[in-house]
N, C-alpha and C positions, 0 to 999 in steps of 0.2 A: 503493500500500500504506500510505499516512499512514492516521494517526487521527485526527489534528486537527495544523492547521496557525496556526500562530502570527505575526500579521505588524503588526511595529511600526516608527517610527523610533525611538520610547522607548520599550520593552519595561518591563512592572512587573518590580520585584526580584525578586522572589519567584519570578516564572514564569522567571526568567533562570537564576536561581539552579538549580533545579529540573533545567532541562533541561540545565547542565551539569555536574551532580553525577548524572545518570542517562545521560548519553552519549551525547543525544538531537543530532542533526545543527545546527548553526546554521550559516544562510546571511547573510552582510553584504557591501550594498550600499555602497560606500566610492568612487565616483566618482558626477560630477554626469554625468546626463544628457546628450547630444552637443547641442551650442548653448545649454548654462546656464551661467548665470555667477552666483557666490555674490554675494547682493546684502552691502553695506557695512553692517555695524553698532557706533553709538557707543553705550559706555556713558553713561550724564550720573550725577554724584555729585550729589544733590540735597542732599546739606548745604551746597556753595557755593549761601549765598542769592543769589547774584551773578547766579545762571541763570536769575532768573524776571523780566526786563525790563516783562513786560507782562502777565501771568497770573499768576493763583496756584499753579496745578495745570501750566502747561506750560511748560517749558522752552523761549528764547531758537531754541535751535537746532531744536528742534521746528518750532515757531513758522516759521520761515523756511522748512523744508525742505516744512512745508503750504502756502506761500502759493506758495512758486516749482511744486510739484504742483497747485496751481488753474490757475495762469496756462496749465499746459500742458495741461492738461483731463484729467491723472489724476486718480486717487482717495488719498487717506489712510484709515487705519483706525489709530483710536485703541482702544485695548484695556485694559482694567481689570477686574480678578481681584476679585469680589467679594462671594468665599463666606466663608464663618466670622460670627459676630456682633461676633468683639473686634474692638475700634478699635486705631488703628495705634498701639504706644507703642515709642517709640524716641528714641535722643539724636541731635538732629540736628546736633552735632560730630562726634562718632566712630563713627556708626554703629551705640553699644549697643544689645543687646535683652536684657529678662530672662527665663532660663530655667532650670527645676527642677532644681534639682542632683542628685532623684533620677532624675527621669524624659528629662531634657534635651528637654523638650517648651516651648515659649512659656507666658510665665506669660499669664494672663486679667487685663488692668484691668475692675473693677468701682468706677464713678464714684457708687455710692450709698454704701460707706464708704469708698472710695478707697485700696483696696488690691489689689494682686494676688496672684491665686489659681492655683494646678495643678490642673486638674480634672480629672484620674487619681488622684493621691497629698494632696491638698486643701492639701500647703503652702501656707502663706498670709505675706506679707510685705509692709507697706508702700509705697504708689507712692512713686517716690521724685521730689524734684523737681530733685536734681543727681546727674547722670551718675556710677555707683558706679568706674567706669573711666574719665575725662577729667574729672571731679569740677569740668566746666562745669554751671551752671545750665540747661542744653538740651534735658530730656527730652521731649518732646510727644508728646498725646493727640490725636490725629486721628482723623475718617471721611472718609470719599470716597464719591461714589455716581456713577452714569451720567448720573443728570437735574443732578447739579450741574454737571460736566463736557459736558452739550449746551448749558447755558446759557452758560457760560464762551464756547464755542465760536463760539455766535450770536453773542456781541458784539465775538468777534475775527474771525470772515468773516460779517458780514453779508449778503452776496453770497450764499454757497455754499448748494448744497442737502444740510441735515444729516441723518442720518437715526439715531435711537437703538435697538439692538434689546437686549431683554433680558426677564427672563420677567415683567415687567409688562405686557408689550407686550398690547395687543390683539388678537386672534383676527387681523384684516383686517391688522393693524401686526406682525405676526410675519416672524421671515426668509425663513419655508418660505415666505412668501404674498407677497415684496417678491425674492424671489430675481433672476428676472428682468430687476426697474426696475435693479437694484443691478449686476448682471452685467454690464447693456449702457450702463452709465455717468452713467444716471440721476442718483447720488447720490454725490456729491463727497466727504463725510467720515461714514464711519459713525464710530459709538459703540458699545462694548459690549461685554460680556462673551465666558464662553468658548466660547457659541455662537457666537462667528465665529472663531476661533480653530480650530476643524478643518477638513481636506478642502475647502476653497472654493479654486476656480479663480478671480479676479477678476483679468482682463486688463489691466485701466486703474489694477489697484493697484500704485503705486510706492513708495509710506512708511506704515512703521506704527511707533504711537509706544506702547510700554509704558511707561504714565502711573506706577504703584509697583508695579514686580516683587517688592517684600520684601509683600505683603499677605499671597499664601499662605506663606509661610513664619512667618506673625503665629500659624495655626491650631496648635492643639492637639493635634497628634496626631503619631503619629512618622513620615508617610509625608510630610508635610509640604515636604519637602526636593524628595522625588520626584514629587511636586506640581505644585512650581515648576520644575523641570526640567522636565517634560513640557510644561505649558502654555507656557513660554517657546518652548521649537525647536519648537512646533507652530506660534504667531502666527506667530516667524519665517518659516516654513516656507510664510506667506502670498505671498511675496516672493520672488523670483531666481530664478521659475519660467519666464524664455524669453520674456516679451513686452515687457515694457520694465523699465529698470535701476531696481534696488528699493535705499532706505537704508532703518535701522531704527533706533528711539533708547528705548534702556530706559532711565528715569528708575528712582535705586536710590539708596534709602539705607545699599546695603551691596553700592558696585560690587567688592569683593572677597568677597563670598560664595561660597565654592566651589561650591552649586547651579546660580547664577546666571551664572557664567564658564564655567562647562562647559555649560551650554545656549548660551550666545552662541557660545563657540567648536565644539559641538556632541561635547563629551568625554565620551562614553559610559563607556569605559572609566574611565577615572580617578572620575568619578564615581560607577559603579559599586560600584568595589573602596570607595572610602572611606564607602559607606554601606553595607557589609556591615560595614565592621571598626565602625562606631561601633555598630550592629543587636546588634553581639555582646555588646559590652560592657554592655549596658542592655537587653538579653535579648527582641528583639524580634524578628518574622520575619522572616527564614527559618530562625534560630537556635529560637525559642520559637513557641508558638503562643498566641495570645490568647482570651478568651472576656470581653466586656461584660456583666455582670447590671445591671437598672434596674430600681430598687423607687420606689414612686407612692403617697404618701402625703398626709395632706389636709393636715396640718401640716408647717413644715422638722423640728422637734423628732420627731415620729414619723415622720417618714421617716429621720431619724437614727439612733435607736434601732434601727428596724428592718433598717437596712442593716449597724448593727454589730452587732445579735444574729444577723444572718445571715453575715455574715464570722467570727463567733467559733466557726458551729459548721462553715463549710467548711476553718477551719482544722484539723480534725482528720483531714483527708481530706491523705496523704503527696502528696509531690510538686505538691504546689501551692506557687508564691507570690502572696499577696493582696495588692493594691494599695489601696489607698479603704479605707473610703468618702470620697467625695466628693459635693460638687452637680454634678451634671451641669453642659453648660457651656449647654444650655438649662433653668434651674434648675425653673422654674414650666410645666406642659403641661396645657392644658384642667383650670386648677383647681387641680390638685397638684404636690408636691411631689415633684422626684426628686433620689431619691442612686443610686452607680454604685458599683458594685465593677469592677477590672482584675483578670483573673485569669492568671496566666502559668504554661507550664508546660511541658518538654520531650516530654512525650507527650500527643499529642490523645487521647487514652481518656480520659486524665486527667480532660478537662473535659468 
């Protein structure tokens, strides 16, 4: 007699929320399967520069836990979250990140006038080059990519056979098409994004190593959180499935992120409740409902104008609040110019 059946280990907020403010049945699986055993997972704080012996990108203990997984003829999977355009900026003492004081979303570094920007609410405020909380000179601008990270790789097991998947891959070089070599042990240390990160059986995987857990939480937007919480217990979720003993090692510049701990320790609930209460505060779903407008202009100047004579006359419409304008945080599309209005508001008619 269902109508639609819902089945997650990370359920989105929204749809959680939903179903139990309407009374709707939830079923939770809270014990491991008969013959699983939780694989081991170490956070690593990557502001000890102490942890990078021999790499730039991999930590010491990585490092080890890959080479003893060769000798035994498993597999690693190294995993790196590599959506959003902003680069990584963070203090690598304390952990800082700058964030909107309206919108509590990651500020944007833009390295052409070297300032950071909200691209909801368009604050704008100086990058800064010492830490506005440890007021150490240590803020760093980083990127990371998968081709940087195959390389690194090649010249710490030159032995091994590597294998990179991600959507530059080739037609013939894709997973859907490598599933098999990979499956049946072919290939020693994949690479790659969050298509390996779901639903894959791989028997001969023992260690998976989350290269910077803080990236998706770098993104812009306020789901951000539950972002990185998902794709976290999901990699995890590659491991301590019954064939052989799995570790995992998240490299984090902020191994006390409450996102980040509650995927490791896999704390739905807690996690939960405190992104609902911070959702409410700053008026976002499940609490509010959103609606994005994006106006495309040939210049930034008239695309400005026109996103603020179009905010000036939705302000006359009750029950809205207007966010932006702003530059989108892809600012230039085939040409033009775009600016963004957020528009928030307790009733969907509204918008």
């Amino acid at each position: 007699g269902a109508e639609q059946i819902l089945g997650s280990a990370s359920p989105l907020i929204t749809d959680y929320y939903l179903a139990r403010s309407r009374g709707k049945k939830i079923l939770a699986m809270d014990q491991l399967a008969a013959g699983k055993r939780a694989a081991q997972v170490h956070i690593i704080d990557l502001k000890h520069r102490s942890q990078f012996p021999g790499s730039q990108w991999l930590t010491g203990p990585l490092i080890k836990a890959m080479s003893e997984a060769l000798a035994r003829g498993e597999q690693t999977l190294l995993y790196l979250n590599r959506r959003g355009t902003a680069r990584l900026v963070i203090c690598e003492s304390c952990g800082w990140q700058a964030t909107c004081p309206r919108c509590d979303l990651p500020l944007t570094y833009h390295g052409d006038t070297h300032n950071l920007r909200c691209h909801v609410c368009n604050i704008q405020q100086a990058a800064p080059s010492i830490c506005p909380d440890c007021n150490q000179p240590s803020v760093i601008y980083k990127s990371i990519g998968t081709k940087a990270i195959f390389t690194e790789v090649q010249k710490l097991f030159p032995q091994a056979r590597i294998a990179r998947f991600d959507t530059d891959n080739k037609r013939a070089e894709q997973f859907s098409q490598q599933y098999k070599v990979v499956k049946d042990g072919q290939v020693d240390i994949l690479i790659g994004t969050q298509m390996l990160a779901k639903g894959l059986d791989l028997p001969a995987l023992s260690v998976v190593g989350v290269l910077v857990a803080d990236t998706s939480l770098q993104l812009p937007d306020y789901t951000a959180a539950e972002r990185t919480y998902q794709l976290l217990l999901q990699v995890l979720g590659r491991i301590g499935r019954g064939h052989v003993a799995g570790q995992a090692f998240v490299q984090t510049y902020q191994p006390d992120n409450p996102a980040i701990a509650d995927a490791v320790s896999a704390n739905w609930p807690d996690f939960y409740q405190r992104e609902l209460s911070d959702r409410k505060v700053f008026k976002y779903p499940p609490y509010w409902y959103l609606l994005k407008l994006s106006l495309r202009r040939a210049s930034p100047a008239s695309a400005t104008k026109a996103a603020e004579t179009f905010a000036t006359s939705l302000g006359a419409i009750e029950g809205l609040e207007i966010v932006g304008p702003a530059p989108a945080l892809r600012e230039k599309v085939a040409g033009k110019y775009v600016q963004q209005l957020v528009i928030k508001s307790k009733q969907r008619a509204k918008l």
